[in-house]
Structures are given as structure tokens and as C-alpha cells.
C-alpha positions as CSV (number, residue, x, y, z in Angstrom):
1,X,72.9,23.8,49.4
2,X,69.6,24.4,51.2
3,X,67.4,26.9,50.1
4,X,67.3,29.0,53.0
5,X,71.3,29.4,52.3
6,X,70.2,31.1,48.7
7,X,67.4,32.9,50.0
8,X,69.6,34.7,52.3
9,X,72.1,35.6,49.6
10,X,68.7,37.2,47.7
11,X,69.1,39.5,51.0
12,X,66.1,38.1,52.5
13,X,66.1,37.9,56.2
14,X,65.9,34.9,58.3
15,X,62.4,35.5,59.1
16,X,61.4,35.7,55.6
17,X,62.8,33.2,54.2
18,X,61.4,31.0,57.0
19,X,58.1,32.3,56.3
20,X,58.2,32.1,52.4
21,X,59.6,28.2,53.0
22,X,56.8,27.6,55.3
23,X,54.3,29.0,52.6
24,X,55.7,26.8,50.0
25,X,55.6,23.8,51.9
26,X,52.5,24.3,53.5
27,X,50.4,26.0,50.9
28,X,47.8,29.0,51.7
29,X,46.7,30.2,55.1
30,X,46.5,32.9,57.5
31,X,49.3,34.7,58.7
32,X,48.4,33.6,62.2
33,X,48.6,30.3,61.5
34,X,51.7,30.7,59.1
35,X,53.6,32.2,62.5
36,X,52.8,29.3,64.3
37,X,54.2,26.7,62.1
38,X,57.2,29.1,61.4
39,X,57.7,29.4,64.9
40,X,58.1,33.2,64.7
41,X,56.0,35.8,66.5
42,X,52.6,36.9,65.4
43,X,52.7,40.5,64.7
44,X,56.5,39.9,63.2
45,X,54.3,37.5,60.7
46,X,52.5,40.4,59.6
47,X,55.3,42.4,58.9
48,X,57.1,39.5,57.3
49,X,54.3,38.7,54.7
50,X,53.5,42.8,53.7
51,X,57.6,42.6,52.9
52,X,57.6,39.3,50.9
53,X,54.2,41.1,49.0
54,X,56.0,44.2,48.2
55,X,58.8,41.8,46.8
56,X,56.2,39.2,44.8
57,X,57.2,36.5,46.3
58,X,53.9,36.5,48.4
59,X,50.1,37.1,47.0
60,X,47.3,37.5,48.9
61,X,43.2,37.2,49.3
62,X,40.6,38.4,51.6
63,X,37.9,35.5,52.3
64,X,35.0,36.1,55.2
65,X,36.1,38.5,57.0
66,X,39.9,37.0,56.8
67,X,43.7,37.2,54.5
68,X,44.9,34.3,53.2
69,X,48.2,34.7,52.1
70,X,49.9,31.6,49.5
71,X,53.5,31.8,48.1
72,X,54.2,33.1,44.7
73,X,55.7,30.6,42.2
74,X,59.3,30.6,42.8
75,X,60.5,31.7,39.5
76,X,60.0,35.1,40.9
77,X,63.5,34.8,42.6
78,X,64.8,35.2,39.1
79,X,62.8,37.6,38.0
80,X,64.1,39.7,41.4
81,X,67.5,39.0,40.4
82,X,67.0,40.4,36.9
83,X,65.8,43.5,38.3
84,X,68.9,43.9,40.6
85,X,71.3,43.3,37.6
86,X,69.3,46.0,35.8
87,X,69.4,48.3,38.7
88,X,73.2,47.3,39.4
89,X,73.8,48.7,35.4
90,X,72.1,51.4,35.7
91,X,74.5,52.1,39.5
92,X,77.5,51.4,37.7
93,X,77.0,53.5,34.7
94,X,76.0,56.6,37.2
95,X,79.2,55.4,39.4
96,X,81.4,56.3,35.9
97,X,79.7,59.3,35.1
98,X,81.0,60.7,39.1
99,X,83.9,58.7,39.0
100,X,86.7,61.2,37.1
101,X,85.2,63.8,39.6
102,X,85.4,62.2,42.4
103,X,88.9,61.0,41.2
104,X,89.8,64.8,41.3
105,X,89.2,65.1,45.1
106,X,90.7,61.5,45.8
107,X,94.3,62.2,44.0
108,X,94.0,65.9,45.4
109,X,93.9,64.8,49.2
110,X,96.8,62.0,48.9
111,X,99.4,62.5,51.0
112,X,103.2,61.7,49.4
113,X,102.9,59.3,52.3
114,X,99.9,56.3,52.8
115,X,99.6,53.1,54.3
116,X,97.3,50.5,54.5
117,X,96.8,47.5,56.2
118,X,94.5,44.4,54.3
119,X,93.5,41.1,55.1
120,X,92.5,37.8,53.8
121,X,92.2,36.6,49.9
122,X,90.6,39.8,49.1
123,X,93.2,41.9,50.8
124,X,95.7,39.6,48.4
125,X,93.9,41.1,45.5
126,X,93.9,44.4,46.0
127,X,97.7,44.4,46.7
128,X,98.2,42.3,43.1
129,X,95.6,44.4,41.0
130,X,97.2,47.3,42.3
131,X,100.4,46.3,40.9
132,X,98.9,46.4,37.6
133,X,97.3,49.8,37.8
134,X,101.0,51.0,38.6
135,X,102.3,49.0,35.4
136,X,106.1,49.4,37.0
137,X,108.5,46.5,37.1
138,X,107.6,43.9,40.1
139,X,110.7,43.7,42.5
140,X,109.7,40.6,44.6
141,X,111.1,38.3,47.2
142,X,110.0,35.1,49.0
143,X,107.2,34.7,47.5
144,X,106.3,30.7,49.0
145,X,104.6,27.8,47.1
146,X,101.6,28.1,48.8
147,X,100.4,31.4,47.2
148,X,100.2,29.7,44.0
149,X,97.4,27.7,46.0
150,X,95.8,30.6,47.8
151,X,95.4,32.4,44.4
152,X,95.0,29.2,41.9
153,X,91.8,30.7,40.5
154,X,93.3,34.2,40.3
155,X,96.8,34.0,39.3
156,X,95.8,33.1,35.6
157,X,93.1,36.0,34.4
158,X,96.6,38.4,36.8
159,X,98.9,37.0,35.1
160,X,97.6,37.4,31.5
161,X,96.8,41.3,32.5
162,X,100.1,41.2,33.5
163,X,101.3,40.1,30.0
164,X,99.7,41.8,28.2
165,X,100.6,44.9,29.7
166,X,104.3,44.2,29.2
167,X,104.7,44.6,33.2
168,X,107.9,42.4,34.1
169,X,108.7,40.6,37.5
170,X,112.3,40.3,38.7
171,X,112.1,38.0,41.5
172,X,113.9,35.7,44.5
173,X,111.9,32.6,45.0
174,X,111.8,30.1,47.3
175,X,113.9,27.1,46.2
176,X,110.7,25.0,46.7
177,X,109.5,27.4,43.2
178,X,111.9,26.0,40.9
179,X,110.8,24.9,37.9
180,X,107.1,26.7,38.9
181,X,107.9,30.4,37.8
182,X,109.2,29.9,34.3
183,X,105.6,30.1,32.7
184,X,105.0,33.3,34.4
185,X,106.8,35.2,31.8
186,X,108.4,38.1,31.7
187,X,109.9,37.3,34.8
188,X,113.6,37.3,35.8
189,X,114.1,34.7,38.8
190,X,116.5,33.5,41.3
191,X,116.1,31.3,44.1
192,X,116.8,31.8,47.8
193,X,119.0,29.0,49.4
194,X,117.7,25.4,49.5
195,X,115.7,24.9,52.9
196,X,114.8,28.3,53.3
197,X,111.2,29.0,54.0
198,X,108.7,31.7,55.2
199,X,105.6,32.7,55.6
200,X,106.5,36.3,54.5
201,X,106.7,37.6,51.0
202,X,107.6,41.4,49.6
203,X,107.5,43.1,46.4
204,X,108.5,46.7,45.2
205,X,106.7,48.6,42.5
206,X,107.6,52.2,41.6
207,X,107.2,54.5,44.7
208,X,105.1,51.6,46.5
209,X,106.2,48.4,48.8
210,X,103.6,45.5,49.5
211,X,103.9,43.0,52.5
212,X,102.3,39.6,52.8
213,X,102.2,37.2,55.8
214,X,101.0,34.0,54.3
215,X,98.9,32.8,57.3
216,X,95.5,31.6,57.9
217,X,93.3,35.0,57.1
218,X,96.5,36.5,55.3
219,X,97.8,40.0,56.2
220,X,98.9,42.6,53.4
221,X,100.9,45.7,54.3
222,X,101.1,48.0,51.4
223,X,102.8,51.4,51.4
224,X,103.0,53.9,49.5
225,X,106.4,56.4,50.1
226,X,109.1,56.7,47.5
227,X,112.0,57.1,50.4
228,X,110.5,53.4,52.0
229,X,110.4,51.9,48.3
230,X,114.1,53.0,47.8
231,X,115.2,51.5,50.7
232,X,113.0,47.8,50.2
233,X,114.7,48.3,46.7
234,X,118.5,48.2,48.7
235,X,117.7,45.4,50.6
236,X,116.0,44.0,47.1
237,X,119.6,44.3,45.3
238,X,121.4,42.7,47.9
239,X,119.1,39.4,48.6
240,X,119.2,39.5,44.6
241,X,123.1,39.3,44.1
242,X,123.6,36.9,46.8
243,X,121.0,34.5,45.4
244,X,121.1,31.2,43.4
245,X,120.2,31.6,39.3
């Protein structure tokens, strides 16, 4: 990993992490002479080295008449990063005192009615974590082999959520699952017939219906309508009774 990659994830910008790199490999000098061998422009340099000082990751000194600016040792990066998870705490404990308040408005405005449309891993998530929030029994079919793949780092911390909550999943698998499900318990599983496979998946949980296409950047549908959930739920019974235990 290079360190311009890290610096950038410290939310500095491309110009000042290519002046603080130049600094450090360099040493000392003016910030003329720093925006020449950074290649960006003067008066940007300027600019540049005011916001690394403000951050302490550049010091400076006036000498005849001219500022000499010299990188700060780099161990200030983790000092920054202590002051953002300080700051962060400090958000998230403000963000809870709001939160049952803003709560109140959020449930207030729902319609019976909601839809929304996700994508990628993330989108993934959101679908499973809400799932748990409900705490209703998971009605799911086709869920593929590959998803165990897609979420292999997130499945386990889900699943033990799942356990512990005493949420159940009743579910028609691909046949490609057998023998894959079992340690997912509770769960009630049956398979779909042998050579049957798809990129779609879909569960039911209380009054809501989520929708995957398992395709590169992956595509959740999630809605929320009890009349839409009761009819997934028909279709659910049917695929259910016709399928292999």
C-alpha cells in the first residue's frame, strides 16, 4: 500500500498529500521550491502548506526575510486519528441523544406503503440487518451458493444475531446448498430441483419482501406493504410444497 493511498483515506487531498510526501522526502525548504518539485502550482503551494499547518503535520520558520516550511514527524497522523475517534464519540453520543426524536418524525411520515431500491455488498446488508430489526420468521427462496461467498465475512457475526434472537428461517435452497444450510440453525430447508439455478433470491419477513439479483454490483429490492408480502408468502407456500426435503 503506498502512502499516498493512506493519506487520502486521512481525508487529505491529492495536493497535500503530494506536498507533505515531498516535504518528507526532501526535507525543509520554501514553499516555492516545494511546488516545483511537487509539480503543483505556486500559489496552490501556499494554500496547501497553511492547511497541512493548521492540521500539524507541517511546522514552519521565518529565516532572512523568507518561510521555510519542514514536515512534522509522521506520528502526527495518529495523533489526528485519535482526535477523530474522540470527536466521532462525542458525534455518536449527540446522534443518540436526537435519535428517539427524530425517530418520532421518521415512523410518523411512513407511508403503509415504501420501497426501496439498494445496490452492491452494502445494499446486501442493509436488506439482512433489517431482517433482524424485524425479528419475524425468514420465508426465503433461491438463495444460490454464491452468497455464502459474497457475504463470507458477514454471514457469521448475522447469523449468531440471528440465533440469539431466536429468529427462524424456513427456506428453498438451491440443490447446489445441500449439506451447506444445516449449521445455520434454526432453519427449516428444502431444496429446489437438481440443476436449477439463478441469480435471483427472495425472502418474506412480516409485512416486508426483499429481492436480490446476485450479479456483479448486486441489486436489492426491498418492500415494505403487507398486501405484496401476503402474496410473496402464496407463491412462498407453493414453491415450498412442491419442493425436495
Amino acid at each position: 500500500m503506498e502512502p499516498e493511498e493512506v493519506l487520502a483515506d486521512m481525508d487529505l487531498t491529492e495536493s497535500e498529500s503530494t506536498v507533505y510526501m515531498t516535504l518528507l522526502r526532501n526535507g525543509a525548504d520554501t514553499a516555492s521550491a516545494v511546488s516545483k518539485k511537487a509539480g503543483v502550482h505556486r500559489r496552490l503551494a501556499y494554500d496547501v502548506m497553511e492547511s497541512l499547518t493548521e492540521k500539524g503535520l507541517v511546522s514552519y520558520v521565518d529565516e532572512e526575510n523568507r518561510r521555510v516550511y519542514e514536515a512534522t514527524n509522521p506520528e502526527r497522523l495518529q495523533e489526528l486519528i485519535e482526535e477523530k475517534r474522540a470527536d466521532l464519540t462525542e458525534l455518536e453520543e449527540r446522534v443518540d441523544a436526537v435519535l428517539p426524536d427524530l425517530m418520532a418524525h421518521f415512523t410518523a411520515e411512513q407511508d403503509e406503503r415504501d420501497v426501496k431500491v439498494l445496490q452492491g455488498k452494502e445494499g446486501i446488508k442493509h436488506l439482512f440487518n433489517d431482517e433482524l430489526r424485524e425479528g419475524e420468521t425468514i420465508y426465503l427462496i433461491g438463495s444460490p451458493e454464491e452468497s455464502e461467498d459474497i457475504l463470507q465475512y458477514f454471514l457469521p457475526t448475522w447469523t449468531k444475531k440471528r440465533q440469539e434472537n431466536g429468529i427462524k428461517i424456513k427456506g428453498v435452497f438451491e440443490h447446489r446448498m445441500r449439506g451447506m444450510v444445516g449449521e445455520h440453525e434454526p432453519i427449516e430447508h428444502r431444496y429446489l430441483p437438481e440443476g436449477y439455478k439463478s441469480s435471483v433470491s427472495m425472502c418474506i419477513y412480516g409485512s416486508r419482501v426483499g429481492i436480490i439479483f446476485w450479479i456483479d454490483n448486486p441489486l436489492v429490492i426491498m418492500i415494505k406493504d403487507r398486501q405484496a408480502a401476503d402474496s410473496f408468502m402464496s407463491y412462498f407456500e407453493l414453491v415450498w410444497a412442491s419442493a425436495e426435503a
